[in-house]
C-alpha positions as CSV (number, residue, x, y, z in Angstrom):
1,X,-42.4,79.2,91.6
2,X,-42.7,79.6,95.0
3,X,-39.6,78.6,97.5
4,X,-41.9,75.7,99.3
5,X,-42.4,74.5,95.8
6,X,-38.5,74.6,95.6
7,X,-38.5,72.9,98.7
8,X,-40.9,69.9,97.9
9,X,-39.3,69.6,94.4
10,X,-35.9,69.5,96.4
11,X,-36.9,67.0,99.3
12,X,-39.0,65.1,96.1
13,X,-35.8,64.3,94.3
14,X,-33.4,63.5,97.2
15,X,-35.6,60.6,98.2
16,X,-33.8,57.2,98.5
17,X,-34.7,56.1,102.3
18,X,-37.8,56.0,104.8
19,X,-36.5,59.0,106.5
20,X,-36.0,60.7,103.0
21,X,-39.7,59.9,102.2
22,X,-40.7,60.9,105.9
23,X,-39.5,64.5,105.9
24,X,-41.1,64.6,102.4
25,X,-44.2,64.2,104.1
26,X,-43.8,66.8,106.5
27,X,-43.0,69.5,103.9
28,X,-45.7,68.1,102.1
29,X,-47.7,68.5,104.5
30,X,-46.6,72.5,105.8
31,X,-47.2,73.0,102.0
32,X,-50.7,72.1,102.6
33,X,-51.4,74.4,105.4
34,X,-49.8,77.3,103.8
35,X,-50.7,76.7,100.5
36,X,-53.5,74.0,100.3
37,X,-56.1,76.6,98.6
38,X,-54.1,75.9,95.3
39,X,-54.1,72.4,95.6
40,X,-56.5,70.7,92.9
41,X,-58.0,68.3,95.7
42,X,-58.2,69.7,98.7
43,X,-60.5,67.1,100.6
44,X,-60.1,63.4,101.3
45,X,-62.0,62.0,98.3
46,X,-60.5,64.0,95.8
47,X,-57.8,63.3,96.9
48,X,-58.2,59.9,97.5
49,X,-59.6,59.4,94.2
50,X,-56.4,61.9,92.8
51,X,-54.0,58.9,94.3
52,X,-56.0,56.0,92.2
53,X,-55.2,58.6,88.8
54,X,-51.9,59.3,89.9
55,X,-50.7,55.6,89.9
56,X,-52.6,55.4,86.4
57,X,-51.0,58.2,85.0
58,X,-46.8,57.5,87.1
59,X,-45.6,55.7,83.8
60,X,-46.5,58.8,81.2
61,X,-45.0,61.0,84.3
62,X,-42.0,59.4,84.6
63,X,-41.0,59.4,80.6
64,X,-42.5,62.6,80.2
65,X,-40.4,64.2,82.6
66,X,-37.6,61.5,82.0
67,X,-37.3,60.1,86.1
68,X,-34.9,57.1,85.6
69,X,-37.6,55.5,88.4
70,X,-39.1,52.0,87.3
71,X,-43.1,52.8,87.8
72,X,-43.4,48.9,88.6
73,X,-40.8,48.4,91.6
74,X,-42.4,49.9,94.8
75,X,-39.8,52.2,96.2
76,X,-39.9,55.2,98.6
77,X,-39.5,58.2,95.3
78,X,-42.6,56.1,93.8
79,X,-44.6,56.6,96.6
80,X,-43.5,60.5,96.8
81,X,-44.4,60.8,93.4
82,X,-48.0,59.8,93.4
83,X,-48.9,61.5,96.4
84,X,-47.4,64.5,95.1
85,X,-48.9,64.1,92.0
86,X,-52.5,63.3,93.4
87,X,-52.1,66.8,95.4
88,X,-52.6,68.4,91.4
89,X,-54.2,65.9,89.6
90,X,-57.4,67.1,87.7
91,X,-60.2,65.0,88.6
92,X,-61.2,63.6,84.7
């Protein structure tokens, strides 16, 4: 594992606030330009439809990995989650 994976993972679960979410987004996003070749969707569509199997698939995610998170109460880590998620999602 890289150490920007280690840093998203790290920003991923410290997220309670907007601002927590917001500086999510911007390591998400210098992951992207450093790393975006490994990233399963790389343009908008994928990616866009990513998001769509990423809010499918947040339930299974969050007991699999057991994320004390309810899937059905919008909150700032949701939100993290399926965007990070839709960054790696296969495309079925």
């Amino acid at each position: 594992m890289s150490d920007q994976e280690t840093d998203i993972d790290t920003y991923l679960n410290a997220i309670n606030t907007k601002d927590d979410f917001k500086k999510f987004l911007e390591v998400f996003l210098i992951d992207y330009l450093n790393d975006g070749d490994k990233w399963e969707n790389q343009n908008l569509e994928s990616f866009r439809k990513a998001l769509i199997a990423s809010t499918n698939d947040i339930e299974y995610y969050y007991t699999e990995m057991e994320i004390d998170n309810d899937p059905n109460v919008a909150n700032w880590r949701l939100f993290a989650d399926i965007i990070h998620g839709a960054a790696y999602q296969e495309q079925k």
